[in-house]
RODO-2510 file (C-alpha; in nm, 4 decimals, decimal comma):
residues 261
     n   res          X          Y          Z
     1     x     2,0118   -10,3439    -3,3958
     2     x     1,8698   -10,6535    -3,1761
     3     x     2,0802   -10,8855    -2,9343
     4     x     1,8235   -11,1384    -2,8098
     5     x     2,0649   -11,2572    -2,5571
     6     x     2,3265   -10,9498    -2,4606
     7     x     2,4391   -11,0999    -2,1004
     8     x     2,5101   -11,4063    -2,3248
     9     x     2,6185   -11,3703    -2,6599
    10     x     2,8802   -11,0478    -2,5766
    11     x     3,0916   -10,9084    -2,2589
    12     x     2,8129   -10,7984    -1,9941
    13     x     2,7171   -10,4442    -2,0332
    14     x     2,6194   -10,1567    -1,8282
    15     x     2,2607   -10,2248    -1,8988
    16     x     2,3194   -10,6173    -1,8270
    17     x     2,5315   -10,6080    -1,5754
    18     x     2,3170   -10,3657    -1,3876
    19     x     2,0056   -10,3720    -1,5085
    20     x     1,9740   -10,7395    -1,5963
    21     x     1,9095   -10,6930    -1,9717
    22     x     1,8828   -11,0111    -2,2073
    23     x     1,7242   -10,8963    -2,5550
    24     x     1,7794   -10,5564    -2,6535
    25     x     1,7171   -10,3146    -2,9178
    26     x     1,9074    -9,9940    -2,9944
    27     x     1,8063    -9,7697    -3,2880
    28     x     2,0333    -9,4383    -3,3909
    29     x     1,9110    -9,1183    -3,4048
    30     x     1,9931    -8,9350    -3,7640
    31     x     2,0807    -8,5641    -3,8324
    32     x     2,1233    -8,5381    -4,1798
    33     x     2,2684    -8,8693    -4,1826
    34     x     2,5066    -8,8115    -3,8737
    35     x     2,4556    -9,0538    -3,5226
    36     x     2,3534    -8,7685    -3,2976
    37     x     2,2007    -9,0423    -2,9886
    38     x     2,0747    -9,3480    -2,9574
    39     x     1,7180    -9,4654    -2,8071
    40     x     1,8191    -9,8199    -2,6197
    41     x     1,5273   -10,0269    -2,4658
    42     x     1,5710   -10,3876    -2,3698
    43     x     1,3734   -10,7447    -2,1769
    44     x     1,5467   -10,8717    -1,8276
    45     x     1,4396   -11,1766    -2,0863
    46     x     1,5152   -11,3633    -2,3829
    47     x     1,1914   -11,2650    -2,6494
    48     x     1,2933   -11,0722    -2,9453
    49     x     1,0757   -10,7241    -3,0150
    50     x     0,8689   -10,7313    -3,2951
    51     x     0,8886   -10,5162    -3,6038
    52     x     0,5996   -10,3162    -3,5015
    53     x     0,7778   -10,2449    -3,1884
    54     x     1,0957   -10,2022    -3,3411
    55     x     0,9594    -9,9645    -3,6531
    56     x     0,7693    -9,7514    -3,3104
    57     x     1,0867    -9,6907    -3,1626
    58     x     1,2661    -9,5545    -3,4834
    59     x     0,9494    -9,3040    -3,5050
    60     x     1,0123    -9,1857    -3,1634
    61     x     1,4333    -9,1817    -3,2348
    62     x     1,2984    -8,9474    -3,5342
    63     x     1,0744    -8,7256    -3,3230
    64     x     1,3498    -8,6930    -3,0744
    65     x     1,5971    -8,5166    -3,3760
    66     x     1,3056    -8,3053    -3,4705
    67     x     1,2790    -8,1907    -3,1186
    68     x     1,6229    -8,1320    -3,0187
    69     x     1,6909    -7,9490    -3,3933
    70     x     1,3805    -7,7000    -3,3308
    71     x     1,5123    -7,6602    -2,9675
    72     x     1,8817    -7,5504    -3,1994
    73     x     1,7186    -7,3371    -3,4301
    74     x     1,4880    -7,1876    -3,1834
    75     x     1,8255    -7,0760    -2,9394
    76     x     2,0127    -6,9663    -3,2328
    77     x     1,7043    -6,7360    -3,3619
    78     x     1,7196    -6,5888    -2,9306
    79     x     2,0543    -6,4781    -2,9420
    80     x     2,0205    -6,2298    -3,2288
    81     x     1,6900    -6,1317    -3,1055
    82     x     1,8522    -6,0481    -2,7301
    83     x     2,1206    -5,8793    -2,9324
    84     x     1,8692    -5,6492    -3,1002
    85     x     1,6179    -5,5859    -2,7235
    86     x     1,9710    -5,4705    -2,5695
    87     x     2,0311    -5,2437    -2,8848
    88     x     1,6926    -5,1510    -2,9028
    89     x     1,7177    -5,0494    -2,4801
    90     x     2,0124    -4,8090    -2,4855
    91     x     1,9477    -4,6258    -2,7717
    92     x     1,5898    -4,5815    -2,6124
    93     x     1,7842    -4,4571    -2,3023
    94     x     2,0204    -4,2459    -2,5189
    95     x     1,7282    -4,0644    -2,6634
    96     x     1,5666    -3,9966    -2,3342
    97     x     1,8114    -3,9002    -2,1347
    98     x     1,9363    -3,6051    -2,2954
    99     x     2,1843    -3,4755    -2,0060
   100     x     2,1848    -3,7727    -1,7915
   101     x     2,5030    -3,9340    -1,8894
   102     x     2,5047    -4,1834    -1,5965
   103     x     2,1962    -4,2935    -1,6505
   104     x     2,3401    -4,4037    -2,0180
   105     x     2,6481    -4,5596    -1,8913
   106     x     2,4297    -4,7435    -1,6158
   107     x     2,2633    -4,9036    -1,8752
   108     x     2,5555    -4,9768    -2,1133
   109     x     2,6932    -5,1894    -1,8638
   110     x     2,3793    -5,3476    -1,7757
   111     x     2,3684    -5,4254    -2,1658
   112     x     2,7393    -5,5182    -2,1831
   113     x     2,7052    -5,7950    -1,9202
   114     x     2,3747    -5,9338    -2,0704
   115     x     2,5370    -5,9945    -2,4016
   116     x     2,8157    -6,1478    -2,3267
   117     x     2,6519    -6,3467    -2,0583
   118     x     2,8900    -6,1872    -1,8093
   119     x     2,8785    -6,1844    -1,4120
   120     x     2,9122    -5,8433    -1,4192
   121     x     3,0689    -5,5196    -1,6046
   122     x     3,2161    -5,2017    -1,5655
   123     x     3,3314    -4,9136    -1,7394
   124     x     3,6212    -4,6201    -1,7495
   125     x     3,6217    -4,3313    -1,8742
   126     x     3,9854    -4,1634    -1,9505
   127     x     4,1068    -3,8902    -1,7781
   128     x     4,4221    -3,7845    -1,8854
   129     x     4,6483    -4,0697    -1,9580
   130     x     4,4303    -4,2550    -1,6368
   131     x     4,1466    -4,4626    -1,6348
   132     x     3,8646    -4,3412    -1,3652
   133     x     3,5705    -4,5705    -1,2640
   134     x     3,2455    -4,4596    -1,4220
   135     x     2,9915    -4,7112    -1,4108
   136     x     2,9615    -5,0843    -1,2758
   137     x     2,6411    -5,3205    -1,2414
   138     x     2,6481    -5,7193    -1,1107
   139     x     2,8910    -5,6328    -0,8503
   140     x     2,8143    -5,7219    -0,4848
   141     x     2,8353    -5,4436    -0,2027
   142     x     3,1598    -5,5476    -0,0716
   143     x     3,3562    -5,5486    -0,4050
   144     x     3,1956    -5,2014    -0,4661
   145     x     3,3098    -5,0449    -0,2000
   146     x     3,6468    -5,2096    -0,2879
   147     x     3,6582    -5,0192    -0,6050
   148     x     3,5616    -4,6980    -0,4957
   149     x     3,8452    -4,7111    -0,2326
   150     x     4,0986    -4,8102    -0,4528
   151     x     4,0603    -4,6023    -0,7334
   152     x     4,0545    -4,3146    -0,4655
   153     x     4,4061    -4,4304    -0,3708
   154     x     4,5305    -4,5746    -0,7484
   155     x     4,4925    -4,5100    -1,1258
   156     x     4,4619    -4,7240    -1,3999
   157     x     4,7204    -4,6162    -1,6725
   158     x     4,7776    -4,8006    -2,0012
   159     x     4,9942    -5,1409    -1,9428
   160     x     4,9673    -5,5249    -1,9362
   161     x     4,9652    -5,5731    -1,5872
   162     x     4,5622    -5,4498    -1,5694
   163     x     4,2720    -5,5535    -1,8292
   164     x     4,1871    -5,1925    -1,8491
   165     x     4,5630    -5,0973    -1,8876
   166     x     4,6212    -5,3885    -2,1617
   167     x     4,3175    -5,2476    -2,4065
   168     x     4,4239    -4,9030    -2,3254
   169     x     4,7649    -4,9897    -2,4618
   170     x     4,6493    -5,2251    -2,7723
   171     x     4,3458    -5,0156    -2,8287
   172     x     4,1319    -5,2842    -2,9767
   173     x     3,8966    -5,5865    -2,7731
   174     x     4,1544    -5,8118    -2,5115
   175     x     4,0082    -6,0954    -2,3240
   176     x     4,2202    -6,3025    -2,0985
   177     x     4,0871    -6,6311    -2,0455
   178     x     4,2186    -6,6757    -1,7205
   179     x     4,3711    -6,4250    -1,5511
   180     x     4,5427    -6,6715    -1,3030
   181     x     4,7221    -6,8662    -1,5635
   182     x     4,7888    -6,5264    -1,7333
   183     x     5,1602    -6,4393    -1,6385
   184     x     5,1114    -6,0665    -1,7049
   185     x     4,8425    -6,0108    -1,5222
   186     x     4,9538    -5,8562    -1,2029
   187     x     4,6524    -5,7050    -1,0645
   188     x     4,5679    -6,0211    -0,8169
   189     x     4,4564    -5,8358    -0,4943
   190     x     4,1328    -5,7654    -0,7518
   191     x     4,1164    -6,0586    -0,8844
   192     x     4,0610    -6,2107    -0,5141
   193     x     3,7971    -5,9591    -0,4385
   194     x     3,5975    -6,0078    -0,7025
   195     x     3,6580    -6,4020    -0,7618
   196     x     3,6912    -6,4081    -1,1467
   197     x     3,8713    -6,5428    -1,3708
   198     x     3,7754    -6,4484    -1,7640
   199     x     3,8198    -6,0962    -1,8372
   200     x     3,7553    -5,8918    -2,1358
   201     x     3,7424    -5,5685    -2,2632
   202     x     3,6417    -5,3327    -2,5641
   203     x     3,7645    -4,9888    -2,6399
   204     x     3,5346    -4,6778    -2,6151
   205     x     3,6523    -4,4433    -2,9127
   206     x     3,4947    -4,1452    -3,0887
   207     x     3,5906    -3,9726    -3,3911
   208     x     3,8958    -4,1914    -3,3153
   209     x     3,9846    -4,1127    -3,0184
   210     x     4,0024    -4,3380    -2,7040
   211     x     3,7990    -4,1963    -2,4225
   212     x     3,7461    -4,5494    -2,2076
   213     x     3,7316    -4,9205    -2,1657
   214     x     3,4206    -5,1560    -2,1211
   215     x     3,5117    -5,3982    -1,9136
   216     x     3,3087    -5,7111    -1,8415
   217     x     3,4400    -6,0461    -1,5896
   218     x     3,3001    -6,3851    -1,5298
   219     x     3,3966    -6,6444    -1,2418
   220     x     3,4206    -6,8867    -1,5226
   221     x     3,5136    -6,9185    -1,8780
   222     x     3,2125    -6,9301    -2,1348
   223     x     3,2241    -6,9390    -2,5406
   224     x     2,9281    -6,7057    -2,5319
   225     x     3,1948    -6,3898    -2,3702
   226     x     3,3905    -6,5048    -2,7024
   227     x     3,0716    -6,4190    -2,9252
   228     x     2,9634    -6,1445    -2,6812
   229     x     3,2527    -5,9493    -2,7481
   230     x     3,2208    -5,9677    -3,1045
   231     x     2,9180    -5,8209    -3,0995
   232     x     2,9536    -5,6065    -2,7905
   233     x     3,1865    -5,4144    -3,0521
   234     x     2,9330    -5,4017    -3,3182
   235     x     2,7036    -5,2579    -3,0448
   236     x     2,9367    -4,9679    -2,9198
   237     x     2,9961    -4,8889    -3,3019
   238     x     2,5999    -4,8244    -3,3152
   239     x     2,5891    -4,6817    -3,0017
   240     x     2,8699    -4,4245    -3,0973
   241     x     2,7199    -4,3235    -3,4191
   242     x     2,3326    -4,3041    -3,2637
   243     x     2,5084    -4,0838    -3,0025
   244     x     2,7304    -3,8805    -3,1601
   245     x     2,4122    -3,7874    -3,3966
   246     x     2,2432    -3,6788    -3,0709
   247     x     2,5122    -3,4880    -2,9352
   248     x     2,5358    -3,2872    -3,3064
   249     x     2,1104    -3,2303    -3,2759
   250     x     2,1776    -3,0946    -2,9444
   251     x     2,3898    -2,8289    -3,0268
   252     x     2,2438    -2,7482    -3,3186
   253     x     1,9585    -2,6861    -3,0695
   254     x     2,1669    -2,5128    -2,8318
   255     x     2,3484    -2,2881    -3,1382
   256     x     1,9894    -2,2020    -3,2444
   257     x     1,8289    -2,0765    -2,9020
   258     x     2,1433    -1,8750    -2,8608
   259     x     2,1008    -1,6987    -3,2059
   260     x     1,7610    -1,6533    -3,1089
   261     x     1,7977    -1,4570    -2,7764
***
């Protein structure tokens, strides 16, 4: 499209208004036949481009798609790939740390939080029919030491009024978009500790049986926690099969030197 004479011939613009344009040339740029931008150039005077300089502008409208579509596919080939490194790390961690459970749920977390592009994560292991702190990473000093004193002085027992509580009770994934405009939510003095506001959870369950919640927060509400939950579940699936596996070699192991001696 050309307007020889845009601070004449239509309503001033933007562009000639504030940048004094007079003939101007705007060419779309096409996705599969869908306006995705627009490359605009213009003359603070009336002289009409050319068709030579028009046809050079289209190219570089057309290299612009092909750039920003390879930049799409390129991101939505990463996000598997992380998927698969985080995978890849705690089952390498699993299989090397054959008694050291905290060094597994260290790096769970660490995981958990990287997937769902979280500020941080934590998990809790069930005791009873309470929820003790096991594991935490992203967390800054002062909110740690928070936690450790309050679950000295509280528990965490299955109910709506905690995130923890709430997947404890529904025993499946929760996430509360924002926790301040959540009405059941009761567990503010937290919530002003740690500053967040999106909060989600999965359920930890072997054999069937729930033994904790991983918990992940952010200080602002992404799509990507969405999608990170979704697979943070697919993860914990794998993880529970690779380690239940592990546990069963290990006593086999165990049964065997016993039989032996």
């Amino acid at each position: 499209m050309t307007t020889q004479s845009l601070g004449l011939e239509i309503p001033p613009s933007p562009s000639a208004k504030l940048g004094g344009a007079r003939s101007h040339v705007a060419v779309p740029m096409l996705s599969e036949n869908e306006v995705i931008g627009a490359i605009i150039i213009y003359r603070q005077e009336v002289r009409p481009f050319t068709d030579k300089q028009i046809a050079l502008v289209t190219n570089f409208a057309n290299q612009a798609v092909i750039a920003i579509e390879n930049t799409r596919l390129l991101n939505e080939l990463r996000e598997p790939l992380q998927q698969q490194t985080a995978t890849a790390n705690v089952l390498k961690v699993i299989s090397r740390s054959t008694f050291d459970l905290q060094t597994v749920l260290d790096t769970l977390v660490q995981s958990a939080a990287k997937l769902c592009e979280a500020d941080n994560a934590f998990l809790f292991r069930r005791q009873g029919e309470t929820y003790v702190w096991a594991a935490h990473c992203g967390f800054s000093p002062e909110y740690a030491s928070y936690i450790k004193d309050y679950y000295q002085r509280h528990t965490i027992e299955p109910g709506r009024g905690t995130l923890v509580g709430r997947v404890a009770l529904e025993r499946r994934p929760v996430q509360i978009p924002d926790v301040l405009a959540d009405p059941e939510y009761t567990w503010t003095e937290s919530q002003k500790v740690g500053n967040f506001r999106t909060i989600g959870g999965v359920p930890l369950l072997r054999e069937g049986s729930f033994i904790g919640v991983l918990k992940y927060t952010a200080q602002t509400s992404s799509a990507a926690m969405a999608r990170g939950q979704c697979v943070l579940t697919q993860q914990l699936d794998s993880y529970k099969r690779r380690s239940n596996g592990r546990v069963r070699h290990l006593q086999g192991r165990a049964s065997g030197r016993a039989v032996t001696k």
